[in-house]
Biopython code that builds the backbone (N, CA, C, O; Angstrom):
import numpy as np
from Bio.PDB.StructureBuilder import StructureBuilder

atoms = [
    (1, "UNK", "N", (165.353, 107.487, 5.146)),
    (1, "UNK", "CA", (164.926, 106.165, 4.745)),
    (1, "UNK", "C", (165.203, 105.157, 5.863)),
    (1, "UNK", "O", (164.506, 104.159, 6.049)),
    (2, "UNK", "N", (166.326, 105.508, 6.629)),
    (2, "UNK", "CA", (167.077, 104.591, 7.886)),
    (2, "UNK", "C", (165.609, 104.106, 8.680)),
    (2, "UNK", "O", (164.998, 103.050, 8.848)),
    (3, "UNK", "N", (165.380, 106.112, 9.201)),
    (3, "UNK", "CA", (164.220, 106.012, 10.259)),
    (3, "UNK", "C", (162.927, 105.397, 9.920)),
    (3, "UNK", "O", (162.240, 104.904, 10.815)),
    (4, "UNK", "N", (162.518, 105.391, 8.605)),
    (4, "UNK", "CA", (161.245, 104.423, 8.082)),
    (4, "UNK", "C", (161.548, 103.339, 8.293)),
    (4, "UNK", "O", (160.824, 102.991, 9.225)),
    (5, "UNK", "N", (162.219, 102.484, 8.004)),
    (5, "UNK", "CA", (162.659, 101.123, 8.564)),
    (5, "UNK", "C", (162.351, 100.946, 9.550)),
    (5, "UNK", "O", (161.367, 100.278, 9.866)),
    (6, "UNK", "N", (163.256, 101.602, 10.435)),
    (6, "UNK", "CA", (163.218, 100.951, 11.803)),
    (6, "UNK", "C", (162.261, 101.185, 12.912)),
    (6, "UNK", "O", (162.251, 100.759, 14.067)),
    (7, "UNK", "N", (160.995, 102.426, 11.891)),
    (7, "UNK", "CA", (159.798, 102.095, 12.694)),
    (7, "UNK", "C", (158.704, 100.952, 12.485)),
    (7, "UNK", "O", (157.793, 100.404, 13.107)),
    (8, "UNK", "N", (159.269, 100.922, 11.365)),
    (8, "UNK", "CA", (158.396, 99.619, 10.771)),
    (8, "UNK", "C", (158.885, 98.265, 11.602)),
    (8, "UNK", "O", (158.176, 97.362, 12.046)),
    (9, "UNK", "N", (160.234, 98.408, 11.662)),
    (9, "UNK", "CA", (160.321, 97.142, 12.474)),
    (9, "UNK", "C", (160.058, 97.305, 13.942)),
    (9, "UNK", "O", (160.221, 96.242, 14.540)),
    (10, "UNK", "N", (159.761, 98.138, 14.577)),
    (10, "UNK", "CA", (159.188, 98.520, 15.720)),
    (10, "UNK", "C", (157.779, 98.016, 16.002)),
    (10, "UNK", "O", (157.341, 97.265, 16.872)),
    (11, "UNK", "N", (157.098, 98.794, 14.794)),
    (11, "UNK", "CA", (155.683, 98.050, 15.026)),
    (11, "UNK", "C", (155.505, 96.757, 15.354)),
    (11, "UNK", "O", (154.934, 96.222, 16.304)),
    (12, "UNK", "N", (156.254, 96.214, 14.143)),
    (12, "UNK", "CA", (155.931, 94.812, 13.498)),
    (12, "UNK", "C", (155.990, 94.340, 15.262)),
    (12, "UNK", "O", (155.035, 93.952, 15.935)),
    (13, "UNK", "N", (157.329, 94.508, 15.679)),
    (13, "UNK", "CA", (157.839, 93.550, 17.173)),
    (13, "UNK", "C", (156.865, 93.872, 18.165)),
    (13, "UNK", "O", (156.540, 92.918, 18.872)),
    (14, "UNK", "N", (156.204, 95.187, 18.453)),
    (14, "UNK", "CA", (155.302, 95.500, 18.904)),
    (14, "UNK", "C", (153.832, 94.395, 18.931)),
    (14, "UNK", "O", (153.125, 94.148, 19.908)),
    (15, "UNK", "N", (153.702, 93.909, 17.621)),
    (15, "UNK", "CA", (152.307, 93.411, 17.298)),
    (15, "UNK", "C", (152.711, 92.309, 17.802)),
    (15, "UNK", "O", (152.002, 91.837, 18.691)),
    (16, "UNK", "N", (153.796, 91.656, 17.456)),
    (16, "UNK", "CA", (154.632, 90.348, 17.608)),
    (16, "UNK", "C", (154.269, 90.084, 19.324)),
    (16, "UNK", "O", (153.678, 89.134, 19.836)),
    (17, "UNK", "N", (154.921, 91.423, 20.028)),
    (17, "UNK", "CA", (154.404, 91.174, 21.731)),
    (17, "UNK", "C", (153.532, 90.948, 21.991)),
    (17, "UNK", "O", (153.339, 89.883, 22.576)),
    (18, "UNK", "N", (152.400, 91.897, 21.683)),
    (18, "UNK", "CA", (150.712, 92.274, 21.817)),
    (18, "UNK", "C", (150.625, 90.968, 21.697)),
    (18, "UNK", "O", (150.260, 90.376, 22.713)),
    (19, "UNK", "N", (150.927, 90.135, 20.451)),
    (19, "UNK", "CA", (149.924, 88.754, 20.305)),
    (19, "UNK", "C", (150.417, 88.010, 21.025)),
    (19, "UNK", "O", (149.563, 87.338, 21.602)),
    (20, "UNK", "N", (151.488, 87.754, 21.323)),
    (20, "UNK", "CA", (152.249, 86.969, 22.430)),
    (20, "UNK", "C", (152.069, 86.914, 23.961)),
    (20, "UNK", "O", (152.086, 85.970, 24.751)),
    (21, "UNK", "N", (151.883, 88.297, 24.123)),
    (21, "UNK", "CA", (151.232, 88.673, 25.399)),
    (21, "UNK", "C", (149.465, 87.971, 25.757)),
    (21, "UNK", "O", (149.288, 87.427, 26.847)),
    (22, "UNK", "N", (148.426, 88.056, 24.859)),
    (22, "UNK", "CA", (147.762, 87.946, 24.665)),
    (22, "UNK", "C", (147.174, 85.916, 24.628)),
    (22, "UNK", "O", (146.141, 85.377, 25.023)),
    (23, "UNK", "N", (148.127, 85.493, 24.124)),
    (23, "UNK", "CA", (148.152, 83.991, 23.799)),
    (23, "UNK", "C", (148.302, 83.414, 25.121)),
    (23, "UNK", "O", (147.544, 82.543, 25.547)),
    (24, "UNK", "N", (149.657, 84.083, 26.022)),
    (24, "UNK", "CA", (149.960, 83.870, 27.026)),
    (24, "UNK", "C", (149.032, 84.260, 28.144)),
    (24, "UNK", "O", (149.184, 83.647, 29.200)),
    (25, "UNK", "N", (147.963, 85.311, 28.073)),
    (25, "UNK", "CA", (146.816, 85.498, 29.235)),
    (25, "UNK", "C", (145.575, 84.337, 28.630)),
    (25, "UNK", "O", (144.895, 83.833, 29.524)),
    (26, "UNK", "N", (145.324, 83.991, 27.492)),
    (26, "UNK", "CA", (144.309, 82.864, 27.082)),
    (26, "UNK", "C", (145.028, 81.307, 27.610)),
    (26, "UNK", "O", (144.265, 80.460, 28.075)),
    (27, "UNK", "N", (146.400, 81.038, 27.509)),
    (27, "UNK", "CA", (146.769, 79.876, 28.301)),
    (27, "UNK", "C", (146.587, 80.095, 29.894)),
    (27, "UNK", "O", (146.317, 79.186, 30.678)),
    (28, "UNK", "N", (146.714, 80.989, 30.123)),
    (28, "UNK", "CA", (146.930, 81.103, 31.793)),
    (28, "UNK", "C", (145.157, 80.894, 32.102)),
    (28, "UNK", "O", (144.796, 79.857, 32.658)),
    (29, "UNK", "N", (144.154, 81.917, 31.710)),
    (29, "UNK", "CA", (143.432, 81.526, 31.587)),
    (29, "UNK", "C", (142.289, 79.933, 31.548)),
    (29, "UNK", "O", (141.125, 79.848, 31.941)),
    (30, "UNK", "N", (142.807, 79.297, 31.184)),
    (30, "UNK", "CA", (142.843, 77.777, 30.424)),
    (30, "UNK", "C", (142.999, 77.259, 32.034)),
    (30, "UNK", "O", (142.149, 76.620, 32.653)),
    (31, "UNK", "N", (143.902, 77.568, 32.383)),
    (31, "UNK", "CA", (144.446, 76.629, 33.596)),
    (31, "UNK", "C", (143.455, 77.140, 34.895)),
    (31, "UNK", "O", (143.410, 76.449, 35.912)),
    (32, "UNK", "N", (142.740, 78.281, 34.792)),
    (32, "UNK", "CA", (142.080, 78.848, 36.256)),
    (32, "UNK", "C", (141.010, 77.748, 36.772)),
    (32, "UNK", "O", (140.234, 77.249, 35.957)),
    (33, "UNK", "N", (140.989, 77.492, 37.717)),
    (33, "UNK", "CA", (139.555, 76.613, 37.862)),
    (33, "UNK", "C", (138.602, 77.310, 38.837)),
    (33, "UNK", "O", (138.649, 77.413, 40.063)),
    (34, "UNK", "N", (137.471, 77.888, 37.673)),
    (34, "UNK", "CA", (136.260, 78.319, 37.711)),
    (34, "UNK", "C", (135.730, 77.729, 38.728)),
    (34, "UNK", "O", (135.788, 76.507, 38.871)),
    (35, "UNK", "N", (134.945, 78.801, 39.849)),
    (35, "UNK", "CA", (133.574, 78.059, 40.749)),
    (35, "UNK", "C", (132.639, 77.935, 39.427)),
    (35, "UNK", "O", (132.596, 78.480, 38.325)),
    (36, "UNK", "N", (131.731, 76.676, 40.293)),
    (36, "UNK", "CA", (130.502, 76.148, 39.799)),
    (36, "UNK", "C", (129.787, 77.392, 40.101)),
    (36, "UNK", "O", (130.222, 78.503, 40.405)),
    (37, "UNK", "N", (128.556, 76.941, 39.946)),
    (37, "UNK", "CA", (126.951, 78.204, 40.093)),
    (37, "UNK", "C", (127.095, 77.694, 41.428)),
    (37, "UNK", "O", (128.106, 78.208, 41.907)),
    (38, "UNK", "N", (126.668, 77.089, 42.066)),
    (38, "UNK", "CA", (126.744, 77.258, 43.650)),
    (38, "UNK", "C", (127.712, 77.279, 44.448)),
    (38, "UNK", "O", (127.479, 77.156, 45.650)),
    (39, "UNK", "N", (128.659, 77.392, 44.113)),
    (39, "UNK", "CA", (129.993, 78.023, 44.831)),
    (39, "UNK", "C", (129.829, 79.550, 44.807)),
    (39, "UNK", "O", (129.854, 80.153, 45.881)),
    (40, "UNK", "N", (129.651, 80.259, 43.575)),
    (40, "UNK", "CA", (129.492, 81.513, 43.046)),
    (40, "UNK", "C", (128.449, 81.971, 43.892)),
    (40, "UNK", "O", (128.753, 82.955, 44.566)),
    (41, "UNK", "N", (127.013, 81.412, 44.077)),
    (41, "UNK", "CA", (125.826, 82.139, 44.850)),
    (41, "UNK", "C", (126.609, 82.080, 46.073)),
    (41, "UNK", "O", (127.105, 83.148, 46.431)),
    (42, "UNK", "N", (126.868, 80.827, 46.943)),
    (42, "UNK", "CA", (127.545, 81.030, 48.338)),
    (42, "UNK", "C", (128.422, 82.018, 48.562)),
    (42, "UNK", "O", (128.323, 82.602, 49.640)),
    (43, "UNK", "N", (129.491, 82.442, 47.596)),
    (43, "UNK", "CA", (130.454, 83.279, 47.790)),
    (43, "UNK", "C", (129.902, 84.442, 47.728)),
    (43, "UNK", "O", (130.159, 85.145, 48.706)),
    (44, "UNK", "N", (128.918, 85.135, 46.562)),
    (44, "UNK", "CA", (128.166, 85.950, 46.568)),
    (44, "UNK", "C", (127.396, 86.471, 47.871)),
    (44, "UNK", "O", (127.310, 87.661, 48.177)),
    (45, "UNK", "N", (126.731, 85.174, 48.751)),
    (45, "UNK", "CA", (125.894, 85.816, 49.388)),
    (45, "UNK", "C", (126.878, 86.180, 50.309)),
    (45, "UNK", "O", (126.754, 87.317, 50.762)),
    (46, "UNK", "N", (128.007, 85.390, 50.784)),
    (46, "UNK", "CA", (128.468, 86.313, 51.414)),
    (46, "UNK", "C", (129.208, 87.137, 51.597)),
    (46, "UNK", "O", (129.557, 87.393, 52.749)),
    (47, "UNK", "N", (129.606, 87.701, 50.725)),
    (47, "UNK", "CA", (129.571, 88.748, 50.314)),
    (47, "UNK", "C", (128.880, 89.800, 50.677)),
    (47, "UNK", "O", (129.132, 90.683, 51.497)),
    (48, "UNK", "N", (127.747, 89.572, 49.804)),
    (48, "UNK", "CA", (126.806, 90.730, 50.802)),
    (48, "UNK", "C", (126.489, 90.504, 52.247)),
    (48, "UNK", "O", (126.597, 91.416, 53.067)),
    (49, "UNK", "N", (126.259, 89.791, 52.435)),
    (49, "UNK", "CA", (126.271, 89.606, 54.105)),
    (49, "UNK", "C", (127.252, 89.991, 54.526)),
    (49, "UNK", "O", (126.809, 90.484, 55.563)),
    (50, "UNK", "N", (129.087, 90.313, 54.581)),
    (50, "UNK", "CA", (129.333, 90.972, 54.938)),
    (50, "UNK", "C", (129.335, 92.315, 54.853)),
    (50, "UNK", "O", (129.289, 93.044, 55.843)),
    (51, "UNK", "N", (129.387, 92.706, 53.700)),
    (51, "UNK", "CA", (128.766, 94.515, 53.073)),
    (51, "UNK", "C", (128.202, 95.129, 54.082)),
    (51, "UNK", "O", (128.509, 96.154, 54.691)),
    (52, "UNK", "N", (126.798, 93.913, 54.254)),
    (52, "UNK", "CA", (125.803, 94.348, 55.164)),
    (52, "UNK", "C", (126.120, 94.713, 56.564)),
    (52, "UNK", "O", (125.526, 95.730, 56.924)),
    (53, "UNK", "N", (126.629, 94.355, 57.157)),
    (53, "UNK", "CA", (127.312, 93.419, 58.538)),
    (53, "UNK", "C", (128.201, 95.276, 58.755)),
    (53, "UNK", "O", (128.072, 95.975, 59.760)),
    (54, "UNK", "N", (128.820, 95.554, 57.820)),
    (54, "UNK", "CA", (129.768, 96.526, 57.463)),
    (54, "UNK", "C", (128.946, 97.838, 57.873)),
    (54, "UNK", "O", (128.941, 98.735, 58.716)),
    (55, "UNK", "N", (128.264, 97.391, 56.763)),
    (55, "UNK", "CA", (127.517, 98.915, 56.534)),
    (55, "UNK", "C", (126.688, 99.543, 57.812)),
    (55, "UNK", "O", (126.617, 100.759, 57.995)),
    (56, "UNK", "N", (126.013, 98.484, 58.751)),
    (56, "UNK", "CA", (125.577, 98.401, 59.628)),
    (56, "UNK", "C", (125.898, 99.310, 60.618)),
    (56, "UNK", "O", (125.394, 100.292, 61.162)),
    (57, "UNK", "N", (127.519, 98.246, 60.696)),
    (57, "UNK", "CA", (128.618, 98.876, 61.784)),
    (57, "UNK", "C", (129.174, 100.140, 61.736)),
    (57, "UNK", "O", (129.732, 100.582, 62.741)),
    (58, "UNK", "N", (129.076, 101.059, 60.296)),
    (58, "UNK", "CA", (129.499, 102.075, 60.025)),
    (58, "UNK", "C", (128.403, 103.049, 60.807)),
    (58, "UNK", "O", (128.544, 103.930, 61.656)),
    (59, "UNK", "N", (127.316, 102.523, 60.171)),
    (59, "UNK", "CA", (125.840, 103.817, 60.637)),
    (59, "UNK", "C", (125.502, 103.600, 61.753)),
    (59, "UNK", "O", (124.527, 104.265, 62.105)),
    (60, "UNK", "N", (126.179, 102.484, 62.967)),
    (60, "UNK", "CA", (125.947, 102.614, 64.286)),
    (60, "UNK", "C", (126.955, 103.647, 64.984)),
    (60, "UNK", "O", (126.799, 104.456, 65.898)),
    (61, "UNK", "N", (128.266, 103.226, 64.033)),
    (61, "UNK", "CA", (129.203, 104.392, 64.902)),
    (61, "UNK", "C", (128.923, 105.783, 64.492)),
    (61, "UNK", "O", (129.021, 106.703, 65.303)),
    (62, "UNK", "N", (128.506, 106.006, 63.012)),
    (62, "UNK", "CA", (128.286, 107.541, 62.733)),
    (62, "UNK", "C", (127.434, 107.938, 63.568)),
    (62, "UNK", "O", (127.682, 108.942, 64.236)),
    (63, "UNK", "N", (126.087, 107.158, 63.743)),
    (63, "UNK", "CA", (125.102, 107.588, 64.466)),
    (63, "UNK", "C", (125.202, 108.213, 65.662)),
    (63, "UNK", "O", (124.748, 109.261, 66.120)),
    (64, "UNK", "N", (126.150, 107.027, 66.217)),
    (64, "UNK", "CA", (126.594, 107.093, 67.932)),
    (64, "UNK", "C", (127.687, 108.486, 68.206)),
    (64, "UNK", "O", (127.612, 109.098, 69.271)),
    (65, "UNK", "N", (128.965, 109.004, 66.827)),
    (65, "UNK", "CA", (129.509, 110.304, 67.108)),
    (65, "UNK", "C", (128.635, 111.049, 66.638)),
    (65, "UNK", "O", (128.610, 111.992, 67.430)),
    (66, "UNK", "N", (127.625, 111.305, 65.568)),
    (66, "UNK", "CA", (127.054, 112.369, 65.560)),
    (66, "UNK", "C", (125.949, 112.570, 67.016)),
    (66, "UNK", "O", (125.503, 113.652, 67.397)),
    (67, "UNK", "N", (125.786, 111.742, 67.409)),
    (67, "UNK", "CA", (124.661, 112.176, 68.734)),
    (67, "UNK", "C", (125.493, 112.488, 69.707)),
    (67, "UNK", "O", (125.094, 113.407, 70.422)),
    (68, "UNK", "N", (126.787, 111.909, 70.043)),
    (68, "UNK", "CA", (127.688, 112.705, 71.230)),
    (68, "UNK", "C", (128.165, 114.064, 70.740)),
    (68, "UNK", "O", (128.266, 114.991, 71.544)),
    (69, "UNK", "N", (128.549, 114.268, 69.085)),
    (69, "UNK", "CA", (128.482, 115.545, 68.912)),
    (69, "UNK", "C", (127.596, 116.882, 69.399)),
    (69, "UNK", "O", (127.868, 117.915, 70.009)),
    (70, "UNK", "N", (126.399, 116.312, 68.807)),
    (70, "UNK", "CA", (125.206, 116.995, 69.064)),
    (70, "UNK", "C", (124.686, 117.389, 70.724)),
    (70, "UNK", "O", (124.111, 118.453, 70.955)),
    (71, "UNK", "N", (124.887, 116.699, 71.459)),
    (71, "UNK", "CA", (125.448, 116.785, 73.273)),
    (71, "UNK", "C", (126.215, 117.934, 73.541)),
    (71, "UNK", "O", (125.809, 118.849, 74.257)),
    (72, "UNK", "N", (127.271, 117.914, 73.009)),
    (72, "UNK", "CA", (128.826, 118.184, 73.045)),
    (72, "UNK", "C", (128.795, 119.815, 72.679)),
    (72, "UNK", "O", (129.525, 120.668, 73.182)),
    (73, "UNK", "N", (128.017, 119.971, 71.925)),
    (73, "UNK", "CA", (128.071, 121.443, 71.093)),
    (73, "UNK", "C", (126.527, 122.086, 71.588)),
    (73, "UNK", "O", (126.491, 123.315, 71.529)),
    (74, "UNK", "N", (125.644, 121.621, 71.919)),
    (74, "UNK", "CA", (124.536, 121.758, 72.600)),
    (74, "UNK", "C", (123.296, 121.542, 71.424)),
    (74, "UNK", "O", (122.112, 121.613, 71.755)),
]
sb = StructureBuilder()
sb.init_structure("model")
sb.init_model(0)
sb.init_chain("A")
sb.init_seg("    ")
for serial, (resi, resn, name, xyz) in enumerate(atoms, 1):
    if name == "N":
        sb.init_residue(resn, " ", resi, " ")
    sb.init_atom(name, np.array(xyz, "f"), 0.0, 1.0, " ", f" {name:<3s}", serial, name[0])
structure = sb.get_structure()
């Protein structure tokens, strides 16, 4: 009978956190200050513009060791 109890009061403190926890990410929340829509597109684009910029730089160097490979091994 002990151990029924004191899972029950386990839960309960459990739920007690969960919602507490929860209240406390919706205040924190509250306080963030959101970009506008054109902050968001600017940041966005570049964004991809660097991706791009990236991706670029990756398939020039793969390009550039696989062709000295290809030399290299005949």
């Amino acid at each position: 009978m002990g151990a029924e109890k004191k899972q029950k009061n386990t839960s309960g403190q459990k739920s007690e956190k969960a919602s507490e926890y929860f209240r406390g990410v919706i205040s924190e929340l509250k306080k963030v200050q959101w970009p506008d829509r054109q902050q968001l597109l600017t940041y966005t684009g570049v964004v991809l513009v660097v991706v791009a910029i990236v991706a670029v730089m990756l398939w020039v160097v793969d390009s550039g060791l696989s062709f000295v490979m290809t030399k290299m091994l005949g």
